[in-house]
Phi, psi and omega in degrees: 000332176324306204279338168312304191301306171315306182306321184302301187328309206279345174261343172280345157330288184285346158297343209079019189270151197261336151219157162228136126295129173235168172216189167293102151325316183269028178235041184230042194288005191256017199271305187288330134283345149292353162283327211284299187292350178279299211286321196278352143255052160065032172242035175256000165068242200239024186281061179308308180324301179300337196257336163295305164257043175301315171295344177275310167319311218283316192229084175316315175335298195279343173287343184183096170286338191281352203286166178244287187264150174227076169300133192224151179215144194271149178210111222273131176257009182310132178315135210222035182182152183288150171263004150280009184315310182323326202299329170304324189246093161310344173266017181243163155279119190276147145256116194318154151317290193329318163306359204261329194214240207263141175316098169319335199275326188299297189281354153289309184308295198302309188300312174325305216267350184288316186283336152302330177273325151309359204243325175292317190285313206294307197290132188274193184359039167052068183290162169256158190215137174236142209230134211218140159195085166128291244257007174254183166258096180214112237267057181314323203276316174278349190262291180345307173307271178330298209278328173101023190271344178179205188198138177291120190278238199250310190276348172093026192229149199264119165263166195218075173338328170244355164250339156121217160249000205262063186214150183264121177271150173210175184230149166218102189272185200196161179264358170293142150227114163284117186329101191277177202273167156284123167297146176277152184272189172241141190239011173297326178070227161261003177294156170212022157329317199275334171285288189323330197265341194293118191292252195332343178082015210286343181245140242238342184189158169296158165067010199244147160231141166246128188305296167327356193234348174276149181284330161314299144359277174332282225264025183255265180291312183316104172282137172078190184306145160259145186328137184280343166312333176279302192300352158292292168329318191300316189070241162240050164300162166206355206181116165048168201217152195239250310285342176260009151269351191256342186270343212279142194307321203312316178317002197274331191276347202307173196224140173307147192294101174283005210251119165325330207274294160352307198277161194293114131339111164313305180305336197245351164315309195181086164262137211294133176288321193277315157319322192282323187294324171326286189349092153266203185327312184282318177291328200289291188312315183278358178282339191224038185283121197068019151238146188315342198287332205276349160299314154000276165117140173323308154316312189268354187255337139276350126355285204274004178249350178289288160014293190286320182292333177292326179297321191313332179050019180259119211279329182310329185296330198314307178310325187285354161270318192296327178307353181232018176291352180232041197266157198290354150268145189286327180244017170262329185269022167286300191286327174320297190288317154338298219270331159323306189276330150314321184253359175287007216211357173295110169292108184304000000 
């Protein structure tokens, strides 16, 4: 299996993924009570879904018991412009990098399945394979650890001594068994950038997150109005929060994206909050076709720009939230009017 592996290393390579690592499925076994204290003090917020498929999440074993190895791989999305530039221009909109172009999950998912199939031709007695990246219940960050592809930092997201934080995970499980990796240690030290840096305050202890309190989350996950406690701290976010990933020192090694499709959109580096709020339904999807922002859906994503228009503190902007104080979702003309009452008293 030695010379197997190696070739396996050397074709996920040439797919273009930047590491491959293998583990255990069962060798993440401390997953299922730190999930467990997570669900139960609420900080999965309104993510009902972790707490539904929690027996799976909590154990790959049990999500596929026959599988032995789980190879997992990194595929690096680093920015190539700071991604805190925005933070300067309030009349624009932030978008996480990942979000800047084509949905990762479609092109990972595609590279997952060619090096899985390469993996069936190579492989003697037709082993089986299942290919995983986001969108299953599958404990990436901690199998990511365990295989020795990084380590859960201080923000609870996998850093990497040779990539940095700007990398995508994906899996591929297999009925092989294949020699696993040594787990990566922790390398955090005393740093706490990454704690420090958080507008919102979301993590409650290193290594902890509460989700309800991430902008990610918020502008993501959250159905309806956001705490009004919040929606200032958000700033001009619109789509994700880069900032405990952009702080953290490891980034001096990341490796540049090789896959073009990564790099930002010129529309979508820093787009005008007042273009964006215009956007209806037919407009949103096409402004954000192949790209992740558009799951969302028109509403909550303009939801999260009245937000930002309000943080903006540009008396111009005003007219483009009154214009929606009476729009037919409940919680953009909620947020409309926030961003009114905020600008109002704002010097032209």
């Amino acid at each position: 299996m030695g010379d197997l592996k190696d070739r396996l290393v050397a074709r996920a390579l040439e797919e273009g993924f930047e590491a491959a690592r293998i583990c255990r499925p069962w060798d993440v076994g401390h997953v299922p009570e730190g999930l467990a204290g997570y669900l139960e003090r609420g900080y999965h917020g309104q993510m009902g879904w972790l707490a539904e498929r929690s027996h799976w999440r909590g154990a790959p074993q049990v999500l596929w018991p026959e599988a032995r190895s789980v190879i997992m791989l990194a595929e690096c999305y680093t920015p190539g412009h700071d991604p805190m530039e925005n933070l300067d221009h309030p009349e624009v909109g932030m978008i996480s990098v990942y979000a800047q172009n084509r949905d990762y999950h479609d092109m990972v998912k595609k590279r997952l399945k060619r090096l899985a199939r390469w993996l069936i031709e190579a492989a003697e007695g037709a082993p089986e394979v299942k290919v995983f990246v986001d969108t299953a219940p599958v404990p990436e960050k901690p199998l990511g650890q365990a295989s020795g592809l990084g380590w859960q930092g201080k923000h609870t997201n996998l850093v990497s001594r040779e990539l940095g934080s700007w990398f995508f995970i994906g899996s591929v499980f297999t009925t092989l068994d294949l020699e696993p990796d040594a787990p990566e240690v922790d390398h955090c030290g005393i740093c706490r950038a990454c704690l420090d840096i958080c507008p919102t305050d979301a993590f409650p202890a290193p290594y902890q997150l509460d989700a309800r309190r991430c902008i990610s989350y918020l502008t993501i996950e959250h159905h309806g109005p956001v705490d009004e406690a919040l929606r200032a701290k958000m700033g001009n976010r619109i789509y994700g929060c880069d900032d405990c990933l952009a702080a953290c020192p490891w980034n001096k090694f990341a490796v540049a994206a090789r896959e073009l499709r990564y790099h930002a959109r010129q529309d979508l580096r820093a787009p005008k909050l007042a273009d964006l709020a215009a956007l209806d339904d037919a407009g949103f999807r096409a402004r954000f076709s192949g790209s992740p922002v558009k799951r969302i859906g028109r509403n909550r994503f303009v939801r999260n720009v009245l937000y930002a228009i309000g943080n903006s503190g540009k008396a111009d902007l005003r007219p483009v939230a009154q214009a929606l104080t009476e729009d037919a979702d409940a919680a953009v003309a909620d947020a409309a009017r926030w961003a009114c009452a905020r600008l109002k008293n704002v010097a032209k």
